[in-house]
C-alpha positions in Angstrom: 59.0 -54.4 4.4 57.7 -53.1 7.7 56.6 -50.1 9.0 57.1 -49.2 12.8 58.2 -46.2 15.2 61.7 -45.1 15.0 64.2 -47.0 18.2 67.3 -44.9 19.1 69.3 -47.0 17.0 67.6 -46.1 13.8 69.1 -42.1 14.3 71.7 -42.7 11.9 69.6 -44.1 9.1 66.8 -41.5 9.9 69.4 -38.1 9.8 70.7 -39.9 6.4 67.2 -40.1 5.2 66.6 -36.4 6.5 69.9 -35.4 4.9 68.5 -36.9 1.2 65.5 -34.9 1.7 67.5 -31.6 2.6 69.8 -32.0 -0.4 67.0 -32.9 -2.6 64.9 -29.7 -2.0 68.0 -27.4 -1.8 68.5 -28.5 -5.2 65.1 -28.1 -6.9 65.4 -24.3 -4.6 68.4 -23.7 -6.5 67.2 -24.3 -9.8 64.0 -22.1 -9.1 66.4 -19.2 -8.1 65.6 -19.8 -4.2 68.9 -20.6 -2.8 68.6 -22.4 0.7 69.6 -20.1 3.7 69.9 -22.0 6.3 72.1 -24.8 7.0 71.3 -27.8 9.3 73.2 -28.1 13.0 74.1 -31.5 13.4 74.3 -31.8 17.1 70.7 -30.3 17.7 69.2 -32.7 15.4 71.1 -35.5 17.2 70.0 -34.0 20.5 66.2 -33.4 19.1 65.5 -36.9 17.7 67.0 -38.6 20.8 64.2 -35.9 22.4 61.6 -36.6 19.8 61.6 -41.0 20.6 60.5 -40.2 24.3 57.6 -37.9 23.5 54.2 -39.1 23.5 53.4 -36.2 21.2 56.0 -36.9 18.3 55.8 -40.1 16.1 58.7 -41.0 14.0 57.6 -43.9 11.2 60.2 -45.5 9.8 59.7 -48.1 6.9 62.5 -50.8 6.8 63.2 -53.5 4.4 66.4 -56.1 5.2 67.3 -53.3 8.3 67.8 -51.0 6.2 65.6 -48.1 6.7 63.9 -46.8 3.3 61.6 -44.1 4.1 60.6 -42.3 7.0 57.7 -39.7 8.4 57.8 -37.1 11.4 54.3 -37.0 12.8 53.5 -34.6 15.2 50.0 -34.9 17.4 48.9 -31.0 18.3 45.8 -30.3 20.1 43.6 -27.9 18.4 41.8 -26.2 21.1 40.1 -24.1 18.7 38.4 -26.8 17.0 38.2 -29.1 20.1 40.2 -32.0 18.8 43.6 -33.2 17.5 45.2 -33.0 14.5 48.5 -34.5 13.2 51.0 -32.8 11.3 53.6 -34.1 9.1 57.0 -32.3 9.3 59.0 -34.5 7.4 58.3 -37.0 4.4 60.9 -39.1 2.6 61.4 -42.3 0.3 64.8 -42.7 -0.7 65.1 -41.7 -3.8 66.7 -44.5 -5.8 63.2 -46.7 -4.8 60.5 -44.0 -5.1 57.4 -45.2 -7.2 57.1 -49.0 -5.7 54.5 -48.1 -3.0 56.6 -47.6 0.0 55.5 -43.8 0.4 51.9 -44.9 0.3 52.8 -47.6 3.1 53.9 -44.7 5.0 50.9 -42.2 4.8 48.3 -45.6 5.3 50.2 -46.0 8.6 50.2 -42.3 9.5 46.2 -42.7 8.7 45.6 -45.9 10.6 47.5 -44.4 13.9 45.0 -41.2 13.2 41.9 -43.5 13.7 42.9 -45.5 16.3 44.4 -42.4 18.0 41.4 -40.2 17.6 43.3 -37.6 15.3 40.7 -35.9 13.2 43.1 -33.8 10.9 46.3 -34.4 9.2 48.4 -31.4 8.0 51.6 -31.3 6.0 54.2 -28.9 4.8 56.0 -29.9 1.3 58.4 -27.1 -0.3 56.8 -25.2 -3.4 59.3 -26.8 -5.9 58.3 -30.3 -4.8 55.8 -31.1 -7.8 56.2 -34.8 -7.2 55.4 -34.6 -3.8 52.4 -32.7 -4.3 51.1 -34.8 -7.2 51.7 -37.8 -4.7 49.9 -35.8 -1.7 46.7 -34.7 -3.8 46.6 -38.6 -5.2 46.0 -39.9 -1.8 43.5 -37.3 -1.0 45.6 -34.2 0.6 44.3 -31.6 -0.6 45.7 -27.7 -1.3 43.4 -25.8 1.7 45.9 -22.9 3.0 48.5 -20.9 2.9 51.7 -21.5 5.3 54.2 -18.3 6.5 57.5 -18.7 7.9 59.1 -16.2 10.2 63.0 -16.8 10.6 64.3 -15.5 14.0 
């Protein structure tokens, strides 16, 4: 197994990996009693992530085992002018599910960490979903830790 940026031809196998992780919290939404809203447009995404592999700013890691791509993250870099330094942030997180719990997750973040060092990123923020108790017990055991709160504002 490997871990490297995303190519253009890997946008198939990341939207399917996007599309587990969208299915997968719309369904632990529904069974808290928060039915999704919103529904994903196909041709933006396909239009974004062919955006998102030119920018300098926007990291997609990919893990792939036997070219099949098992796992990917969307790393952003922001520059906290506030502060005086950069911090990541992590938009998007996913394992597929059917191999969850062998390490390839943690392969993932320790990638996302190692870029931060060499790339002088000081800060690594994430959003996960309220209902995603796994993902928050595997966030909190590699150190994240619960520090704020996040609003959304739909337009």
């Amino acid at each position: 197994m490997v871990i490297r940026f995303a190519l253009a031809k890997d946008k198939d196998q990341v939207l399917q990996l996007l599309d587990e992780l969208v299915v997968e919290v719309n369904k632990r939404k529904i069974a808290v009693g928060n039915a999704p809203k919103n529904k994903s447009d196909q041709k933006a995404r396909v239009r974004m992530y062919d955006e998102e592999i030119l920018r300098d700013d926007v990291k997609i890691f990919v893990a792939e085992e036997d070219n099949n791509l098992i796992g990917m993250a969307e790393f952003f870099i922001v520059p906290n002018l506030r502060r005086g330094y950069y911090r990541g942030e992590i938009e998007s997180f996913v394992v597929t599910e059917k191999i969850r719990g062998k390490g390839i997750g943690t392969k993932l973040l320790n990638a996302i960490f190692d870029f931060c060092k060499k790339n002088n990123i000081k800060v690594i923020k994430l959003t996960s979903g309220l209902e995603l108790f796994d993902a928050h017990k595997f966030y909190e055991h590699h150190g994240g830790k619960f520090t704020e709160r996040m609003y959304r504002f739909e337009l």
